[in-house]
C-alpha positions as CSV (number, residue, x, y, z in Angstrom):
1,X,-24.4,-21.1,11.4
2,X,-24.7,-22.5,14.6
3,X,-23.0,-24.6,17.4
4,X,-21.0,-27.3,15.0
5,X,-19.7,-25.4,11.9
6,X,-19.4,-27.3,8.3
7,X,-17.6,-26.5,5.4
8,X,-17.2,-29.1,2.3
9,X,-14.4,-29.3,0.0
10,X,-15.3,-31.3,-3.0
11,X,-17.2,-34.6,-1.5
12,X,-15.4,-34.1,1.9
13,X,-17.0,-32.9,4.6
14,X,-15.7,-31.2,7.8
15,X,-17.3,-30.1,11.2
16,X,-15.9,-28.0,14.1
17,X,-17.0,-26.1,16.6
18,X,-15.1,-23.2,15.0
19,X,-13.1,-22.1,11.7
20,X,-10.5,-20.2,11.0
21,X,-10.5,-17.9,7.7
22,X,-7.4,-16.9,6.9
23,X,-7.8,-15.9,3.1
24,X,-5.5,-12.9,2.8
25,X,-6.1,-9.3,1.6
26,X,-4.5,-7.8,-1.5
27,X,-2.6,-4.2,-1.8
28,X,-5.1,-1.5,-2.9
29,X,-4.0,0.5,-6.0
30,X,-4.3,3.7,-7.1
31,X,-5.6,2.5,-10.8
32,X,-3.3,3.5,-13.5
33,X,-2.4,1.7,-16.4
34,X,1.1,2.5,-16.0
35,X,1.3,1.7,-12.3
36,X,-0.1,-2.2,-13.4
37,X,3.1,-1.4,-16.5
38,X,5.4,-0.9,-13.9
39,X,4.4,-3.5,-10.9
40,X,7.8,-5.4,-10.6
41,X,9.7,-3.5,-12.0
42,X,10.0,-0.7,-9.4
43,X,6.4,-0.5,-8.2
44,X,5.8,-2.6,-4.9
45,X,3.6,-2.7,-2.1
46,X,5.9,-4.5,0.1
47,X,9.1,-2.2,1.5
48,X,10.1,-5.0,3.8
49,X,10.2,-7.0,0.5
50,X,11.9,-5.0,-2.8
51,X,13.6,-2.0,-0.7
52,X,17.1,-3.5,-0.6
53,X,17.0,-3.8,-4.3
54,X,16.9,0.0,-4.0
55,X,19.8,1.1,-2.6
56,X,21.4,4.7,-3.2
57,X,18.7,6.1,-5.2
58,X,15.3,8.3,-4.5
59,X,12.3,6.2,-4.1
60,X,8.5,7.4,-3.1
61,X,6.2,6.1,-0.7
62,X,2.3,7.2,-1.6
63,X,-0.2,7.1,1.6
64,X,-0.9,9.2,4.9
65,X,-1.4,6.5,7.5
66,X,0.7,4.4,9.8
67,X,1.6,1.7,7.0
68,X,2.8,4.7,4.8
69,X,4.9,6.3,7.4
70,X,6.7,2.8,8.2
71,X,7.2,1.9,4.7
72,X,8.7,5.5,4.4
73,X,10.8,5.1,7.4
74,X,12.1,1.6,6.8
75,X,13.2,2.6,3.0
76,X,15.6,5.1,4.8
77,X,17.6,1.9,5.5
78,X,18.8,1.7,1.6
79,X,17.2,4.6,-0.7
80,X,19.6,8.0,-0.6
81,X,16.0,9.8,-0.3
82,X,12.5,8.8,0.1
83,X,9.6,10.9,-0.9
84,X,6.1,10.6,0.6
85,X,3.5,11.5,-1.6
86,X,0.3,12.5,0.9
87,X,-2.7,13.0,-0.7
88,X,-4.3,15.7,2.3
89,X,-2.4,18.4,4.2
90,X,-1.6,15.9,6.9
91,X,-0.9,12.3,7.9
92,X,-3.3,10.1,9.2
93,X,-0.3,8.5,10.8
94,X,-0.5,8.0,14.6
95,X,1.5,10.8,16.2
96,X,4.8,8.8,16.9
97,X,4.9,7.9,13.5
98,X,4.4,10.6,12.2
99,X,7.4,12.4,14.5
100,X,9.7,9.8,12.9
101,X,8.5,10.5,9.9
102,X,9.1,14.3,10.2
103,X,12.4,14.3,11.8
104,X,14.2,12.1,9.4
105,X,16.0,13.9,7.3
106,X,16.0,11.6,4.6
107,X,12.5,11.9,4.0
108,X,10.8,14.7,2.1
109,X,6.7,15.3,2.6
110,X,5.0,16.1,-0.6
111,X,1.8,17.7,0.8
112,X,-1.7,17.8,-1.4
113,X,0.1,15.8,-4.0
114,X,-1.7,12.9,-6.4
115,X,0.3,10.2,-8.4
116,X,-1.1,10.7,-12.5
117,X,1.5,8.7,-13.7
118,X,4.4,6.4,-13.1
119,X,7.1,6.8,-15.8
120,X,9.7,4.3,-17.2
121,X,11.9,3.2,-19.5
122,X,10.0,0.1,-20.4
123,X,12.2,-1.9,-18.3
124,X,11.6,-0.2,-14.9
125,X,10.7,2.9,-13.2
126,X,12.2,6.3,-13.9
127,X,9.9,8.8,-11.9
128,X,6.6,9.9,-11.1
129,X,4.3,12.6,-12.8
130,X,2.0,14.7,-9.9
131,X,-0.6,17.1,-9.4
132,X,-1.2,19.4,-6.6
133,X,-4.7,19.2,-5.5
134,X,-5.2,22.0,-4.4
135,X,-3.0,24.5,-6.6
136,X,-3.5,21.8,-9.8
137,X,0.3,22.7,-10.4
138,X,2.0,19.6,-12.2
139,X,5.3,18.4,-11.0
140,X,7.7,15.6,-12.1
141,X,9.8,13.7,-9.6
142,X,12.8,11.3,-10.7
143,X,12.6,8.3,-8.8
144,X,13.2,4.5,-8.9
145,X,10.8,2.9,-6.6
146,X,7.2,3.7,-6.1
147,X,6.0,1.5,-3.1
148,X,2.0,1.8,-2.4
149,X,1.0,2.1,1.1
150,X,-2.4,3.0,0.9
151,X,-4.5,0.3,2.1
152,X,-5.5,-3.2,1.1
153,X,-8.8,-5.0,0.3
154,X,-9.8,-8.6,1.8
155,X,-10.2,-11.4,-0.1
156,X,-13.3,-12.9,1.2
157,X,-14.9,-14.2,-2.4
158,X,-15.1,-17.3,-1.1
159,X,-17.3,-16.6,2.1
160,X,-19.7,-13.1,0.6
161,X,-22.6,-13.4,1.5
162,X,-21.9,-16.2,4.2
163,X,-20.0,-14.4,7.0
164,X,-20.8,-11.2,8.1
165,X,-18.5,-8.2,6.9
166,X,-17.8,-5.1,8.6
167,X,-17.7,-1.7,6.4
168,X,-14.4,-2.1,4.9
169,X,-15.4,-5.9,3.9
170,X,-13.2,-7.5,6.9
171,X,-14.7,-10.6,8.3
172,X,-16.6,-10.4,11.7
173,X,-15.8,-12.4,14.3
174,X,-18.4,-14.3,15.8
């Protein structure tokens, strides 16, 4: 607080007029056991990352928004298909986005659908287990790759409480 800004690490102590947080975010998850089984080992949340070790086979991309639609879109670049597990009737996607997303034939829209499961071999994924919410109808979908695009949460631990958070936990500027 104030004009000159302080911040000790160990015994050392620092002053500025301003600092600079950058302490990261981390991919949010959708929370099942199996999807922690299978991170690595065909569940990512980074396309840009793991997508080339995909190539030729079906993968799925779950989220509605802009970061789901690119992931999507990118994976065309190596998978043989790419399935986009949306959770509403509609993406939250900005309206180019979604237009890629909906003219690229490679890509298939699975409306209303949840993830229960991600199924494996023990050594990597092997498909995906769903549920329509809105018909509860179960499905199965063989896939390799299950790349989660559905937001991520900031790691500010170090400053809660400290710096001012907006309603999602970012750090304010001030």
């Amino acid at each position: 607080d104030g004009a000159v800004k302080k911040v000790w690490v160990g015994e050392q102590l620092y002053e500025s007029k301003a600092i600079i947080l950058a302490t990261g975010a981390e991919p949010k998850k959708l929370g099942l056991p199996s999807e922690e089984k299978y991170w690595g080992k065909g569940v990512s949340s980074c396309a840009t990352c793991d997508g080339a070790f995909f190539r030729n086979v079906e993968v799925a991309v779950v989220g509605g928004g802009d970061s789901a639609a690119e992931e999507a879109t990118f994976l065309t670049r190596f998978a043989s298909k790419v399935h986009l597990i949306v959770r509403k009737d509609q993406l939250k996607a900005s309206k180019i986005m979604q237009d890629r997303v909906k003219e690229n034939t490679k890509i298939e829209i699975h409306w209303n659908s949840e993830i229960l499961e991600v199924v494996g071999d023990e050594n990597r994924v092997t498909g995906l287990k769903l549920i329509n919410n809105v018909t509860n109808e179960n499905s199965s979908l063989d896939v390799n790759a299950l790349f989660l695009a559905i937001g991520h949460i900031p790691n500010v631990n170090l400053v809660q409480g400290v710096v001012q958070q907006d309603e999602l936990g970012y750090l304010e500027t001030q």
